[in-house]
N, C-alpha and C positions, 0 to 999 in steps of 0.2 A: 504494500500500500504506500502510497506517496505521504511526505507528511514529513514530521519530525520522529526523530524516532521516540521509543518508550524506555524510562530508568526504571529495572530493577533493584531496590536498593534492601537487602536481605543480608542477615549472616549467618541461617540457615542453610548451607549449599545445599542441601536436596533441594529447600521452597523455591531457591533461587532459580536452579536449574529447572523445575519441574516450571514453572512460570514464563520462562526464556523459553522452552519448548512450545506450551500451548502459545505465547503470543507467535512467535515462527510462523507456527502453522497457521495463524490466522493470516499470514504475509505482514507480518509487521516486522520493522529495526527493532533491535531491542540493543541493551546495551544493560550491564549488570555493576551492584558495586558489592562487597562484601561487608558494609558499615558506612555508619557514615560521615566519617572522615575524607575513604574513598568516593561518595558520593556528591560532596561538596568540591572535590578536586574535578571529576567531571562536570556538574551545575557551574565552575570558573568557566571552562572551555564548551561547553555545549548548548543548546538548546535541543531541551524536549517535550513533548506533545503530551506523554502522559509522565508522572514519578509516581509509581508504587512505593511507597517505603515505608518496612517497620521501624516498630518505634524502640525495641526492645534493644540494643546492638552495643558491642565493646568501642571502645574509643571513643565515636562521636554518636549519640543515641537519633533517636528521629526526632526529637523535640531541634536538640542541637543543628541538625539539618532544615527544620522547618524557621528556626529563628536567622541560619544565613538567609533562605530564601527569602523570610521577611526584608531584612535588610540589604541583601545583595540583590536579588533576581523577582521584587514581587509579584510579579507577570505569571512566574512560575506559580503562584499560590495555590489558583483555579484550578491547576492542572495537577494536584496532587492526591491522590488515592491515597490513605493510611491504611494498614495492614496491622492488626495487632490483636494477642489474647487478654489484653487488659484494657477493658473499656474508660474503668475511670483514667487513665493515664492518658487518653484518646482523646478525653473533655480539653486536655489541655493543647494538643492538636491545632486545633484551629486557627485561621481557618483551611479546612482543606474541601475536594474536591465533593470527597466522602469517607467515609469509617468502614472498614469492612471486620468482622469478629472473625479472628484463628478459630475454628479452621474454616476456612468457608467454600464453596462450591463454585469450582471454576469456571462452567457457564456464565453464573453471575459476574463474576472479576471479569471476565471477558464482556460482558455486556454493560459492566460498569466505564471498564477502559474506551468500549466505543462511544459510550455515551460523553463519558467527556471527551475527546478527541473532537465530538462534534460540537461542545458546546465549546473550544475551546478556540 
């Protein structure tokens, strides 16, 4: 699909991988970080369509990556899906795209990512 690509931002490798496959096969770029340290170092050099990112991760957590966004890239805001098995920790999230609860059904994340891609 044409477009920007999509950030994976997980330090989960299975979720990461298993997430990089189904967006693929939807025809989508995708591109991965393992935390979000890593994730902030691509969000410097890139533009993307959608961020998936937990919130839960060593180094730089997803809060820490949603407050560069705030500050650095706020464009990116809209376009950010959270991923996470702790909901209250999610309240503080915002704002994002939308909240999705560990473990959830990949259909949905797939029709969440397209939905924003198009409102985006």
């Amino acid at each position: 699909m044409p477009g920007k690509p999509i950030l994976v931002v997980d330090d989960d490798e299975a979720i990461r991988t298993l997430l990089e496959r189904v967006l693929r096969r939807e025809k989508y770029e995708v591109h991965s970080a393992r935390d979000g340290h890593e994730a902030i170092e691509k969000l410097s050099r890139h533009d993307y369509g959608t961020i998936l990112l937990d919130l839960m991760m060593p180094r730089v957590d997803g809060i820490g990556v949603l407050q560069f966004i705030e500050r650095e890239r706020p464009e990116a805001g809209k376009s950010v899906i959270v991923m996470t098995a702790n909901l209250h920790v999610a309240a503080e999230a915002m704002p994002a795209f939308r909240v999705l609860s560990k473990p959830f059904d990949l259909n949905q994340l797939v029709a969440h990512v397209n939905e924003c891609l198009g409102a985006t």
